[in-house]
DOMAR-502804 format. One record per atom (N, C-alpha, C, O, CB): chain; x, y, z. Coordinates in nm, 3 decimals. Glycine has a CB too. Layout:
# DOMAR-502804
- kette,px,py,pz
- A,X,Y,Z
...
END
This chain:
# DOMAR-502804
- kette,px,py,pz
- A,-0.666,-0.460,-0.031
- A,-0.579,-0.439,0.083
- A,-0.559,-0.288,0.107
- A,-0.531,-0.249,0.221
- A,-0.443,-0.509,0.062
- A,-0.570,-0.209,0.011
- A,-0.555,-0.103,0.010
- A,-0.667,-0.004,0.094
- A,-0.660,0.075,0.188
- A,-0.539,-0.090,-0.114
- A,-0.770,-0.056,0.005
- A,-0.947,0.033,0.119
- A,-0.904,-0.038,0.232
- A,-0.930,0.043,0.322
- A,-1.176,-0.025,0.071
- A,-0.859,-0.129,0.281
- A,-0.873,-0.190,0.455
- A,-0.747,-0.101,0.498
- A,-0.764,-0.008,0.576
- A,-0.844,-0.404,0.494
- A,-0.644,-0.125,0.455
- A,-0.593,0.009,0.511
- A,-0.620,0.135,0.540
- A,-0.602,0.170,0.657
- A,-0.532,0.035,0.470
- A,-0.660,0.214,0.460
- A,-0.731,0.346,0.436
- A,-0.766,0.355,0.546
- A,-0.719,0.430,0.631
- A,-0.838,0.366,0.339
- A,-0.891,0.246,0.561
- A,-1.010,0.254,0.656
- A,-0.938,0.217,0.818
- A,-0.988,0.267,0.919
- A,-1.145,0.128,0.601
- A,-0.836,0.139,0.824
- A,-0.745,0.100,0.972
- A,-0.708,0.286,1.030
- A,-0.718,0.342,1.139
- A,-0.539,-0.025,0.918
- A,-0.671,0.326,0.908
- A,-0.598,0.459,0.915
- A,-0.733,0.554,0.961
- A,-0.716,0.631,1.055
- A,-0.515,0.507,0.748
- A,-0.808,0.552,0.922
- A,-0.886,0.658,0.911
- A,-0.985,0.641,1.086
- A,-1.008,0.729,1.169
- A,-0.984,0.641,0.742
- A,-1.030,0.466,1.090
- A,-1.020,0.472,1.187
- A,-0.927,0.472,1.348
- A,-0.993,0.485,1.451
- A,-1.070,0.433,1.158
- A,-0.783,0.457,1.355
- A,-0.702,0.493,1.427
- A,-0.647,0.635,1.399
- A,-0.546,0.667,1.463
- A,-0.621,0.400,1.427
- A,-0.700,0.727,1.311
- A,-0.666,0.887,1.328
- A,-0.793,0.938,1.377
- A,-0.805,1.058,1.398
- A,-0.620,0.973,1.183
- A,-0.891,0.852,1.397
- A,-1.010,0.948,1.423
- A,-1.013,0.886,1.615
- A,-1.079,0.958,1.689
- A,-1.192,0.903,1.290
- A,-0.954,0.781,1.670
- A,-0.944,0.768,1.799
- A,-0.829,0.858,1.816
- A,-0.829,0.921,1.922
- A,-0.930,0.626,1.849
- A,-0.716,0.882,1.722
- A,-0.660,0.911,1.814
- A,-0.678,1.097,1.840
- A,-0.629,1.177,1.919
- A,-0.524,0.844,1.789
- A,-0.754,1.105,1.751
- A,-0.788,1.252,1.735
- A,-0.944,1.340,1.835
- A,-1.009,1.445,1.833
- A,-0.817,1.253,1.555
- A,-0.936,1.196,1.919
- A,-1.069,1.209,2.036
- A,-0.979,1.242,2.147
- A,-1.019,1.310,2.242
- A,-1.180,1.051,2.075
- A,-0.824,1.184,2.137
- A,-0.763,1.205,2.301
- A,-0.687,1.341,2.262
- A,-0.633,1.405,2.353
- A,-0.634,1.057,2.375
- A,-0.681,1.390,2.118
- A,-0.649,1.559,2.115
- A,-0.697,1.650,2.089
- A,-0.649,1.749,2.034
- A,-0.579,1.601,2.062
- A,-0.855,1.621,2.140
- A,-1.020,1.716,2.121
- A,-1.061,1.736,1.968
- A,-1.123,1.836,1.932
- A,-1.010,1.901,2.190
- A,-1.013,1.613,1.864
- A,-1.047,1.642,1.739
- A,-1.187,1.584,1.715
- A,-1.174,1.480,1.780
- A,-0.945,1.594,1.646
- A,-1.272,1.580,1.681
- A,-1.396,1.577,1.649
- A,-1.391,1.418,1.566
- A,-1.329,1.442,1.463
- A,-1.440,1.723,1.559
- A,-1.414,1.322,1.566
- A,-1.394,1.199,1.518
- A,-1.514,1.205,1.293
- A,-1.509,1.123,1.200
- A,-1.480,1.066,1.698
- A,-1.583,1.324,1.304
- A,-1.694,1.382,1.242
- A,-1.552,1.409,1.116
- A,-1.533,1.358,1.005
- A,-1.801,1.533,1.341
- A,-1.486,1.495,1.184
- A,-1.389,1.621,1.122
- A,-1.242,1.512,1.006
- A,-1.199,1.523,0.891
- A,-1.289,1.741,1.319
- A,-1.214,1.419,1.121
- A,-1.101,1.369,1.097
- A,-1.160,1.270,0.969
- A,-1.073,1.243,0.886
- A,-1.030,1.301,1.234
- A,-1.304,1.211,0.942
- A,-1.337,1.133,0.858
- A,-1.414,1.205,0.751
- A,-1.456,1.136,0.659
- A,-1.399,1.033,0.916
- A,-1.439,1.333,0.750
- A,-1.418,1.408,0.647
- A,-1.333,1.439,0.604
- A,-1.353,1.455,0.484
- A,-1.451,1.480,0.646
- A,-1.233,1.461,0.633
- A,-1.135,1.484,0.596
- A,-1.029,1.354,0.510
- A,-0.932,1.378,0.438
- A,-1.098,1.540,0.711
- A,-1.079,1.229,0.543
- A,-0.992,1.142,0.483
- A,-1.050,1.146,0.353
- A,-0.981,1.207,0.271
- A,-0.978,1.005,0.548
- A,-1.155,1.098,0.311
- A,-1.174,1.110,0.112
- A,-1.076,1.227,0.037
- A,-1.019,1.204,-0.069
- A,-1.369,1.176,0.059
- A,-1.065,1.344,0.102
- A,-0.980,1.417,0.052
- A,-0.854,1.422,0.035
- A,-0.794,1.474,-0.059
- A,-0.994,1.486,0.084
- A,-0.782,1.330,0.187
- A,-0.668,1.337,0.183
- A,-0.592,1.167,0.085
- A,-0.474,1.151,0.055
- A,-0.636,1.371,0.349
- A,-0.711,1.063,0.057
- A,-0.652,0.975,-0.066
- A,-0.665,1.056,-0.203
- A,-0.557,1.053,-0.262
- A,-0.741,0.824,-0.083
- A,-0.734,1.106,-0.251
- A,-0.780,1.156,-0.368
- A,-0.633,1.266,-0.385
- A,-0.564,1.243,-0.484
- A,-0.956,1.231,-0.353
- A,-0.588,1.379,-0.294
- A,-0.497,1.416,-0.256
- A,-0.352,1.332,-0.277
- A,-0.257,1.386,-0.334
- A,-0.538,1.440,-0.146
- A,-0.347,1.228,-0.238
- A,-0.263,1.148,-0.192
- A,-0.221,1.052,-0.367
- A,-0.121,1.046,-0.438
- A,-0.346,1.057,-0.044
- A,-0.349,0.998,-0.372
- A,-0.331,0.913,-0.522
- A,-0.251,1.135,-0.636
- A,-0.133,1.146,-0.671
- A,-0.617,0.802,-0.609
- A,-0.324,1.219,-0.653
- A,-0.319,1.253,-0.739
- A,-0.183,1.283,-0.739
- A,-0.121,1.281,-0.845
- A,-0.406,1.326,-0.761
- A,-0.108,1.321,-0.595
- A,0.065,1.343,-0.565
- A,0.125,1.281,-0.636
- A,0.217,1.297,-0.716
- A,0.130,1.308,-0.439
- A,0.058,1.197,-0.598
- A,0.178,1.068,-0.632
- A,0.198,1.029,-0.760
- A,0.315,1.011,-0.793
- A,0.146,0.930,-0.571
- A,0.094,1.009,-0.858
- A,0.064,1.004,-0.957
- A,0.169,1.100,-1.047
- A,0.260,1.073,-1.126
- A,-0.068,1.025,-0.952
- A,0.102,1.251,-0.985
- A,0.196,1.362,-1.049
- A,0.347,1.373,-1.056
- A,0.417,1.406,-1.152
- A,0.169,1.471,-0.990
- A,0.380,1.339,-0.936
- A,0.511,1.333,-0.914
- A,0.601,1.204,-1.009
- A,0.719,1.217,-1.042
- A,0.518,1.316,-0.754
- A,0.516,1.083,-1.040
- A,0.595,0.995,-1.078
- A,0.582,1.024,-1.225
- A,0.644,0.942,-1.293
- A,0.564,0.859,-1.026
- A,0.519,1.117,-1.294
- A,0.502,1.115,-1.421
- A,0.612,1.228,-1.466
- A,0.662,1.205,-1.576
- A,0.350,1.139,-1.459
- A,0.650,1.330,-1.410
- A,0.724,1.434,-1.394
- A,0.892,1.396,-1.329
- A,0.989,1.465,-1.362
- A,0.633,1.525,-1.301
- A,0.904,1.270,-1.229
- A,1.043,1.221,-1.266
- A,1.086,1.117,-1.362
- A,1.201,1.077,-1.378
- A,1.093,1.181,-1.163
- A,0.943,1.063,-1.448
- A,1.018,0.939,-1.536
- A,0.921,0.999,-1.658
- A,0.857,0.925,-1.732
- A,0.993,0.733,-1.477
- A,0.921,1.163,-1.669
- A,0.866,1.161,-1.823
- A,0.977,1.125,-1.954
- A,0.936,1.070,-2.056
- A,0.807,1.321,-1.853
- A,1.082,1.153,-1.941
- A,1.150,1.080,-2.050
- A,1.170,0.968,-2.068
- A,1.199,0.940,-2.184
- A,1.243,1.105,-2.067
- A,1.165,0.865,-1.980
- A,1.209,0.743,-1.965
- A,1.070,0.670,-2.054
- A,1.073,0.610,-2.161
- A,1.239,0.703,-1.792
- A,0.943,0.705,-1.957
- A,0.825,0.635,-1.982
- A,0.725,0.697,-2.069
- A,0.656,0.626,-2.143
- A,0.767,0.608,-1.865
- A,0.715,0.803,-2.066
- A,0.624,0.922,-2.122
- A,0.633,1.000,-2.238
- A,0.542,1.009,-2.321
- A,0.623,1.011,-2.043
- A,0.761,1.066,-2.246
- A,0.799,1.129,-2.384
- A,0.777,1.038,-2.506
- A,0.814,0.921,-2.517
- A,0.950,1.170,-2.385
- A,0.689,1.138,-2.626
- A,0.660,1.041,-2.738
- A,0.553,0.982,-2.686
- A,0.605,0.871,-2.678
- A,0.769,0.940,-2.780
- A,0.481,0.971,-2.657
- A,0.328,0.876,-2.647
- A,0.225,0.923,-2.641
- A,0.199,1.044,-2.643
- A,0.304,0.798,-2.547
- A,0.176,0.862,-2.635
- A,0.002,0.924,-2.644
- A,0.004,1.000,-2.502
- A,0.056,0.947,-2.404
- A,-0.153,0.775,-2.647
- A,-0.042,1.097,-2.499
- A,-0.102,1.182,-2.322
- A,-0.172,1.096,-2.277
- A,-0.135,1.097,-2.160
- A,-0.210,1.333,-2.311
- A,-0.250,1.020,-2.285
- A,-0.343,0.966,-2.211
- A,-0.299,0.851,-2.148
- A,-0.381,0.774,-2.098
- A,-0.450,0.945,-2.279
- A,-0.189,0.831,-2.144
- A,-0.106,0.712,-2.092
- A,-0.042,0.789,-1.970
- A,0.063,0.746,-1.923
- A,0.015,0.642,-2.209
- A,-0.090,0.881,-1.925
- A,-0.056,0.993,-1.810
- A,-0.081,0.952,-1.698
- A,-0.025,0.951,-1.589
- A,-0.123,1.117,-1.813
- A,-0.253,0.888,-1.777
- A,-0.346,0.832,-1.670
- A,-0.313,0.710,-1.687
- A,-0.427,0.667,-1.708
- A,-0.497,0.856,-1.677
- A,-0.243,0.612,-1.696
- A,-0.333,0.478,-1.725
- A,-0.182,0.459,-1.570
- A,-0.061,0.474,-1.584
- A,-0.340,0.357,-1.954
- A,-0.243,0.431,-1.471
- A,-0.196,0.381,-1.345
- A,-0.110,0.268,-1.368
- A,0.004,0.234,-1.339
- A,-0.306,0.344,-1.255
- A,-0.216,0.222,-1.434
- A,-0.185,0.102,-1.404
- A,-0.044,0.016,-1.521
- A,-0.042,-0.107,-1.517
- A,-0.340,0.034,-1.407
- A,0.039,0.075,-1.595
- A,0.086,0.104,-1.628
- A,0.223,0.148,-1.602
- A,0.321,0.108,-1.665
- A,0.026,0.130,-1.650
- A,0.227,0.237,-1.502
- A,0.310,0.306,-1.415
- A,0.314,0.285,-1.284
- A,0.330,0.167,-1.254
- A,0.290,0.418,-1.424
- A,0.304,0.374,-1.180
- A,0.281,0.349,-1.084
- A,0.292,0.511,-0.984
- A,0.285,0.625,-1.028
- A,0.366,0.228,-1.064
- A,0.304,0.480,-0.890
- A,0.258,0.594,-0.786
- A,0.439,0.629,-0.740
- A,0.529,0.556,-0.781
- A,0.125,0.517,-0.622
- A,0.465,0.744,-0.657
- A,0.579,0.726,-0.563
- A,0.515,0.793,-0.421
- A,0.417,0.867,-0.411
- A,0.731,0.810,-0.625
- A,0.574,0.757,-0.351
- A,0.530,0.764,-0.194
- A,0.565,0.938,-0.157
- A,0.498,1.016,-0.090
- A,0.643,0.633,-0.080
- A,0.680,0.956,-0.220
- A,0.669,1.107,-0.143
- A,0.577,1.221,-0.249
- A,0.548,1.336,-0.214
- A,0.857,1.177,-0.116
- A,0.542,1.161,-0.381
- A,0.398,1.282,-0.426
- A,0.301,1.277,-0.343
- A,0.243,1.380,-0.305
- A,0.310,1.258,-0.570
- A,0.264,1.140,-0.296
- A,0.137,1.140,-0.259
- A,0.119,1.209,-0.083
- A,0.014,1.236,-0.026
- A,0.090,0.976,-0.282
- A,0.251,1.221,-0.032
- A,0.290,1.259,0.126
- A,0.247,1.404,0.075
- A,0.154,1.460,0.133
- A,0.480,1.229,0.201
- A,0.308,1.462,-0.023
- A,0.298,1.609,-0.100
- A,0.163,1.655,-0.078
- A,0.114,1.739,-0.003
- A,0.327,1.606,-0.269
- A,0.097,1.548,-0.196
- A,-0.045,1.577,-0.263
- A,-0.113,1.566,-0.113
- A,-0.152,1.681,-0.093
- A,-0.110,1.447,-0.403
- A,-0.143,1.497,-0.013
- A,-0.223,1.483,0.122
- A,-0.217,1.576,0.199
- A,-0.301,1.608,0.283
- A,-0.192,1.383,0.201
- A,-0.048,1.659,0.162
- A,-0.043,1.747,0.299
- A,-0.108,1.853,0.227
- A,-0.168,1.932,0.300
- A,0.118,1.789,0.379
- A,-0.114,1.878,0.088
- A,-0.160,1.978,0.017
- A,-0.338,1.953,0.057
- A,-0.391,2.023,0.143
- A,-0.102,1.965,-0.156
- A,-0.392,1.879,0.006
- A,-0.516,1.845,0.051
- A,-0.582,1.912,0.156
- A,-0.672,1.995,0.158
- A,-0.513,1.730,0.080
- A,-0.505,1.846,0.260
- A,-0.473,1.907,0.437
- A,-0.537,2.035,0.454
- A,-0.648,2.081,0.482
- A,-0.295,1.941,0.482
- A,-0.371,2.092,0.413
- A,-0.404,2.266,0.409
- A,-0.470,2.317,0.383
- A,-0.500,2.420,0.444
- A,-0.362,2.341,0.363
- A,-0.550,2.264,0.247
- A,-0.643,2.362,0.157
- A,-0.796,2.326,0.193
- A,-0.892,2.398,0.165
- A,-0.616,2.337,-0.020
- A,-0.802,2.190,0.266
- A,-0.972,2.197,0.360
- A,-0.952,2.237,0.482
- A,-1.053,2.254,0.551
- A,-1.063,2.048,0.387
- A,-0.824,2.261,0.539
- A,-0.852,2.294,0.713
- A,-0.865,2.453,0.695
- A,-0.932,2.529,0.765
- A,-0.697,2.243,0.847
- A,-0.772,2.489,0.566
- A,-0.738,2.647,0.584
- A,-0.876,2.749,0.551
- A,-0.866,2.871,0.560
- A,-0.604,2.689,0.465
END
């Protein structure tokens, strides 16, 4: 459910980025960067407000294990806009 979203998104930012002279090329390059962006925010952010709770004392590699934990919505808003900046700029 997640890739069909992505892909709803990626294709309704790339129409709508034809009626504000954006290059439909530009806007779908740009999306692989802005999930990868997006997962790593989020990721970061949720490990850094629940490291004592979930994290302190354990193995590091449970940093990564997702699945495990989980994501929060405003790292990954973070991590995308960061993304953003750093391929348009």
């Amino acid at each position: 459910m997640m890739a069909l979203a992505f892909l709803a998104g990626l294709w309704t930012a790339s129409r709508r980025g034809l009626r504000e002279g954006i290059a439909p090329e530009t806007v779908l390059d740009l999306g692989p960067w802005l999930i990868i962006g997006g997962i790593l925010g989020g990721r970061t952010l949720y490990v850094i407000t629940f490291w004592h709770e979930q994290f302190a004392g354990k193995p590091f590699y449970e940093v990564f294990m997702v699945q495990k934990g989980g994501l929060v919505f405003y790292g990954g808003l973070i991590g995308s806009s960061l993304a953003y900046f750093f391929m348009l700029a």
